[in-house]
C-alpha positions in Angstrom: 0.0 0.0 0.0 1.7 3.1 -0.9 1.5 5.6 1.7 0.6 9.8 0.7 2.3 12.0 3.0 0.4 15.1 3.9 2.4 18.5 3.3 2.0 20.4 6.4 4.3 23.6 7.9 4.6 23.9 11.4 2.1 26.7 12.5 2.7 29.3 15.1 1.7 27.7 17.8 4.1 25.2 17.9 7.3 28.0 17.7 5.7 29.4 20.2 6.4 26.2 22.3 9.4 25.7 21.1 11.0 28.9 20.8 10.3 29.0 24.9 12.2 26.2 25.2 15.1 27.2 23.1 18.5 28.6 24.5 18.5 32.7 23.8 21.9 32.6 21.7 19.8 29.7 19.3 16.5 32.0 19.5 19.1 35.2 18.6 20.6 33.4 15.7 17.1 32.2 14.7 15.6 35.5 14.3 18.6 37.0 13.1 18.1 34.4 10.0 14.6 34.9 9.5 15.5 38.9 9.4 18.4 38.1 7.0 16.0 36.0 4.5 13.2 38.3 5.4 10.8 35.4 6.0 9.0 34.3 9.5 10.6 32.6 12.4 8.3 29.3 11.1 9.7 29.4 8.0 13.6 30.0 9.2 13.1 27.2 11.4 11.3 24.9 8.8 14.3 25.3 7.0 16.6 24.5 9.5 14.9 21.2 10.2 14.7 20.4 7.1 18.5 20.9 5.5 19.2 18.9 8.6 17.1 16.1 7.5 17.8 16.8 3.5 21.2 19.0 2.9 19.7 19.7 -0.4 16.1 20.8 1.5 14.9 24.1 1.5 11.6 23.5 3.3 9.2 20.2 4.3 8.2 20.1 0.6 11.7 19.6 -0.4 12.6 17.1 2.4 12.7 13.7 0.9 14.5 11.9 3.6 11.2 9.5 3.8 12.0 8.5 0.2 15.5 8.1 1.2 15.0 6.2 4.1 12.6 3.5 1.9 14.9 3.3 -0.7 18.2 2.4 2.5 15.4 -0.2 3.7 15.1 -1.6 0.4 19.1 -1.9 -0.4 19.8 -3.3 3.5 17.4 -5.8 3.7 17.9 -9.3 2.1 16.2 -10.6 -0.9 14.0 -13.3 -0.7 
């Protein structure tokens, strides 16, 4: 059964939470970012994530590390 991913963003709630939790020199150099690529702390952080998870990622839509992750599955795993 092949599996559709739903594309979702992270909404501001959830930096809300987080950002709380964050140390202040990783909330300065967040915001400093977001001001730099004059695009909300959500997005900068989106971003973030993402090339972490995908170095060629600019956002969840890009992120294909699930993709990547099947296809590592498939090559480790004997054949029957």
């Amino acid at each position: 059964m092949t599996q559709t991913l739903k594309i979702q963003h992270l909404p501001p709630e959830a930096i809300d939470s987080l950002v709380t939790h964050l140390p202040d020199y990783v909330k300065i150099a967040l915001m400093a970012k977001a001001a730099e690529l004059e695009c909300s702390l959500e997005a900068a952080i989106e971003m973030a994530i993402a090339s972490f998870l995908d170095s060629e990622a600019l956002s969840f839509e890009d992120c294909l590390l699930s993709q990547r992750l099947s296809t590592i599955r498939k090559d480790i795993s004997p054949s029957i």
